[in-house]
C-alpha positions in Angstrom: 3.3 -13.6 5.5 0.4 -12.0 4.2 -1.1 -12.0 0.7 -2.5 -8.8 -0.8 -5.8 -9.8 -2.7 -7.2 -7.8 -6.1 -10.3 -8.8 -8.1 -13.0 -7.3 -9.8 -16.9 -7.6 -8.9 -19.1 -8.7 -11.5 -20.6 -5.8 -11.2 -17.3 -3.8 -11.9 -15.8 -2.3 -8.7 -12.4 -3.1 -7.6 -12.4 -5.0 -4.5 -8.6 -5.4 -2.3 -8.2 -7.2 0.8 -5.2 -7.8 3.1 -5.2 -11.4 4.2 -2.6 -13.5 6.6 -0.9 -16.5 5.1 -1.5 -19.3 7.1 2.1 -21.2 7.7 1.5 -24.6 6.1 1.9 -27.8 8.1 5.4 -28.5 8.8 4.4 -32.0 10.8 3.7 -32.9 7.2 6.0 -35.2 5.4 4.7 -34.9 2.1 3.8 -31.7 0.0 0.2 -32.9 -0.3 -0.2 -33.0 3.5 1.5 -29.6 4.3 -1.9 -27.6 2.7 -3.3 -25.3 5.6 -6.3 -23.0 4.6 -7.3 -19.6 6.2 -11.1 -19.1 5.5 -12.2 -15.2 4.9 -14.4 -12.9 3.5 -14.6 -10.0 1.4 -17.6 -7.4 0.4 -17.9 -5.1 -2.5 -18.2 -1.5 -1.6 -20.5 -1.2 -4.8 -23.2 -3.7 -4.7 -22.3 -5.2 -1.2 -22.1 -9.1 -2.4 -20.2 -11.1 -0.1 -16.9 -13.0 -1.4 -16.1 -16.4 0.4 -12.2 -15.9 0.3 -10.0 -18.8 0.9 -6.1 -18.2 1.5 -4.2 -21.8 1.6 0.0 -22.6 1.8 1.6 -25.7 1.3 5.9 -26.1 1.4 5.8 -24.7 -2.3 3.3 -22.0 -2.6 0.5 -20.1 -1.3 -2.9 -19.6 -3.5 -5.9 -17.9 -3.2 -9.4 -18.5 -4.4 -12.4 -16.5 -4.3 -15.6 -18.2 -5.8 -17.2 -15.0 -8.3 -14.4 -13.4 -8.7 -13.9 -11.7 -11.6 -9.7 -11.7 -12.8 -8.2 -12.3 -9.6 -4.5 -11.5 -8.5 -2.4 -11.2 -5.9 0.8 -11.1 -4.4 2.7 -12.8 -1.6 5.0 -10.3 0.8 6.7 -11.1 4.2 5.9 -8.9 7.0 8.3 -6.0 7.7 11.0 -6.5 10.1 12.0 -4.7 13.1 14.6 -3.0 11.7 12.6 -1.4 8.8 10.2 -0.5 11.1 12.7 1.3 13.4 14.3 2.9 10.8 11.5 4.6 9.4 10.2 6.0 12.9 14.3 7.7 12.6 14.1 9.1 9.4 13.2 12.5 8.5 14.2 12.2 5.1 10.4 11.2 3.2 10.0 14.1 1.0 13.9 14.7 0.0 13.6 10.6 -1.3 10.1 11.1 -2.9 11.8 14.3 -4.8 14.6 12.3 -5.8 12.7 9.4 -7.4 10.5 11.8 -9.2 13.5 13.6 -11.0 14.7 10.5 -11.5 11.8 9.9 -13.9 11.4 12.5 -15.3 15.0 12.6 -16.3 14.5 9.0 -17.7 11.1 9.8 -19.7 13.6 12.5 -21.5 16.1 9.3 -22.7 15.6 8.0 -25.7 15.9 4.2 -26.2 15.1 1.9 -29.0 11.9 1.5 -30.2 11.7 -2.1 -28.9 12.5 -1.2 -25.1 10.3 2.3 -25.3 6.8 0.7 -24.1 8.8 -1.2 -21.2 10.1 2.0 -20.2 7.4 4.1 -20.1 5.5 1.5 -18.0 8.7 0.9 -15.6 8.0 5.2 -15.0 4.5 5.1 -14.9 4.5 2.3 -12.2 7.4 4.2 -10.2 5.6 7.2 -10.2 2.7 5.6 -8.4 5.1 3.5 -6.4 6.7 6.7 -5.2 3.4 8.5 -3.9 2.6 5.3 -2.3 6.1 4.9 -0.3 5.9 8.7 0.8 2.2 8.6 2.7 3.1 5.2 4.4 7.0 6.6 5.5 5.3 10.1 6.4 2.8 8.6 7.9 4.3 6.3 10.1 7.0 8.7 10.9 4.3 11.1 12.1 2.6 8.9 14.2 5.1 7.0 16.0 7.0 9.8 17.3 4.0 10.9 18.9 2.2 9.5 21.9 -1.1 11.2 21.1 -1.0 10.4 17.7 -0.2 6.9 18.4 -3.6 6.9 21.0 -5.6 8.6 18.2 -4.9 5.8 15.6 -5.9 3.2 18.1 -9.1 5.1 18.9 -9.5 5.6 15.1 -8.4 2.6 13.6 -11.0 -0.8 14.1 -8.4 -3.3 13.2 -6.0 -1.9 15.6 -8.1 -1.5 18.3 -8.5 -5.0 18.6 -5.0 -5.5 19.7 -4.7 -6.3 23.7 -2.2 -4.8 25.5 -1.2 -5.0 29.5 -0.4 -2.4 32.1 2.7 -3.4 32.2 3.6 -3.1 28.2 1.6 -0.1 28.3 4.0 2.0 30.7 7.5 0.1 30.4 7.5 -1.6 26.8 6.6 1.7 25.0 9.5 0.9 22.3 7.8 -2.3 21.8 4.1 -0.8 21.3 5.9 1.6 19.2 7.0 -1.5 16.7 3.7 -3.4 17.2 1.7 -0.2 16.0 4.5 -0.1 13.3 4.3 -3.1 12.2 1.1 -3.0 11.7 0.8 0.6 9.5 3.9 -0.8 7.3 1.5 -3.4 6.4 -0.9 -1.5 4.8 -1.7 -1.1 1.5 -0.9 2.4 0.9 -2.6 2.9 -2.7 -6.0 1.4 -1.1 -6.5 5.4 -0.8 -10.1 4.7 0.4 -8.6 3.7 3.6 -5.6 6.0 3.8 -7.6 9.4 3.1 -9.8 8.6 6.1 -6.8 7.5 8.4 -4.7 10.8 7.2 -7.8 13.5 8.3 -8.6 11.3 11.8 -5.2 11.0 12.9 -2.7 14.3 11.5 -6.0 15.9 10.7 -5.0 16.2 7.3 -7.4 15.8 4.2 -6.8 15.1 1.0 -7.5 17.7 -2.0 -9.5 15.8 -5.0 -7.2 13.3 -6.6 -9.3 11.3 -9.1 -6.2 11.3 -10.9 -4.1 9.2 -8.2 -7.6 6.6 -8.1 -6.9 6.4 -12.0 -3.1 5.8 -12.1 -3.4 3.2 -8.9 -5.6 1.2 -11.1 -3.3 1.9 -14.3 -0.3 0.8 -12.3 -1.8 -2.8 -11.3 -2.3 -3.6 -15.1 1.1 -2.3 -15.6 2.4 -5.0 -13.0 0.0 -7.9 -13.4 -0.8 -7.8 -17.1 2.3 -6.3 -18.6 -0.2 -3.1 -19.8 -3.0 -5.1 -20.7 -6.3 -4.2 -18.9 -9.0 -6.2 -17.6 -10.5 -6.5 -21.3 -7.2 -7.3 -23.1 -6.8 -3.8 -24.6 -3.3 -2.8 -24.1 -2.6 0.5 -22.1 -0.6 3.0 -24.2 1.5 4.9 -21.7 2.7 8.0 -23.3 5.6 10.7 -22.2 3.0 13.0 -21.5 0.6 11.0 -19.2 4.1 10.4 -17.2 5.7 13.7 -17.2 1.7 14.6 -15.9 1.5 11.9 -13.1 4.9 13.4 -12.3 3.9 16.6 -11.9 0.4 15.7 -10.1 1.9 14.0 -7.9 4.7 16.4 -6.7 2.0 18.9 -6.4 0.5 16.5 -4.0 3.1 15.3 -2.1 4.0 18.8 -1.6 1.0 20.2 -0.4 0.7 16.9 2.0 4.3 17.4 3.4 3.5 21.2 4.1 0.6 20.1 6.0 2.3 17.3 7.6 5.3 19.6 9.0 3.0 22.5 10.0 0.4 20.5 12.0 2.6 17.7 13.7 6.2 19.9 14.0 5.0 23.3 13.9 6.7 24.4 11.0 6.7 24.6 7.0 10.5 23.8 6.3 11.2 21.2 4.1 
């Protein structure tokens, strides 16, 4: 398991980390003894303080604490399995699903519903919106990369974290299936609406950059109040989400996708067909 960490510095920037779950101690025969702790850090890319991050599981839950944080959250997943993995280096079929979500919204943001559901609706779009941007770069992505042997070596040369990882001779030339779900694996973990790391990762490895998307920073943020506040933000002051600031993040974001996914076919298949 892993645990993706959100919390504000006091000096206002928006801090996420990625962290392992340690397993908790299953020697233990009581659910006081099972506690296991996984000791961390994390720095703020605005003032560069230093966070003391602790990540700790027991047979009923994991928790996190981070001492000076400022409204802390975070979320629990289980890492993706083989299968998912395998299936995404198959598909081809990233932008036709984005483009069905999206008109799936924005036929929904046309319904009218009673007044008491309304706010939980627009919310429910709002957050799928962002949800669907995010799914698209990580499928693409991954797609991209893992059909492709140079790609694959330029992420590894590119990426820190994954450069870390120690492979043999032997998985190198006859367990290239394996490597393939290893590398996958790890990209499927990734946060993929921490866009400070995914720009970078997009123009090193497809050589693709990203136009200016302030608006896609602003409804990431928007979208984790939508999730872990129920529309409240850090403050308390609810977040009115209107037709119009859906319909837009609709339309922003099939501009984007679009222009991404032309990119994406031209420079790694050599054509512009979607």
């Amino acid at each position: 398991m892993e645990v993706d960490i959100h919390f504000y510095c006091p000096c206002g920037a928006v801090i996420e980390e990625t962290l392992p779950v340690p397993p908790p101690d299953l020697m233990a025969e009581q659910h006081s003894d099972s506690r296991t702790e996984y000791f961390d850090s994390a720095i703020c890319d605005g003032c560069g303080k230093d966070f003391d991050v602790e990540v700790s599981n027991t047979y009923c839950a994991a928790d996190v604490t981070v001492a000076g944080a400022v409204d802390l959250s975070f979320d629990v997943r289980d890492l993706p399995e083989e299968d998912d993995v395998s299936w995404i280096i198959q598909s081809t079929q990233q932008f036709e699903e984005f483009t069905e979500v999206i008109q799936g919204v924005v036929a929904l943001a046309e319904t009218s519903v009673p007044a008491h559901a309304d706010r939980t609706l627009r919310n429910m779009l709002y957050v799928q919106t962002v949800t669907a941007v995010e799914a698209y770069l990580s499928s693409a992505f991954i797609h991209a990369v893992l059909n492709s042997e140079e790609l694959i070596q330029r992420l590894v040369e590119s990426d820190p974290e994954l450069a870390k990882q120690k492979f043999s001779l032997k998985e190198i030339f006859t367990q290239w299936e394996g490597l393939r779900i290893t590398v996958g694996k790890y990209l499927k973990a990734l946060i993929f609406h921490d866009l400070r790391k995914i720009k970078p990762m997009f123009k090193d490895v497809l050589g693709i950059e990203f136009p200016d998307i302030p608006w896609l920073f602003q409804a990431v943020l928007i979208r984790h109040d939508c999730v872990h506040r129920n529309g409240l933000d850090k403050d308390g002051n609810r977040r009115e989400i209107t037709k119009t600031q859906i319909m837009d993040l609709a339309r922003s974001s099939a501009d984007f996708v679009s222009q991404i996914d032309q990119e994406l076919r031209c420079l790694v298949y050599g054509n512009t067909s979607t």
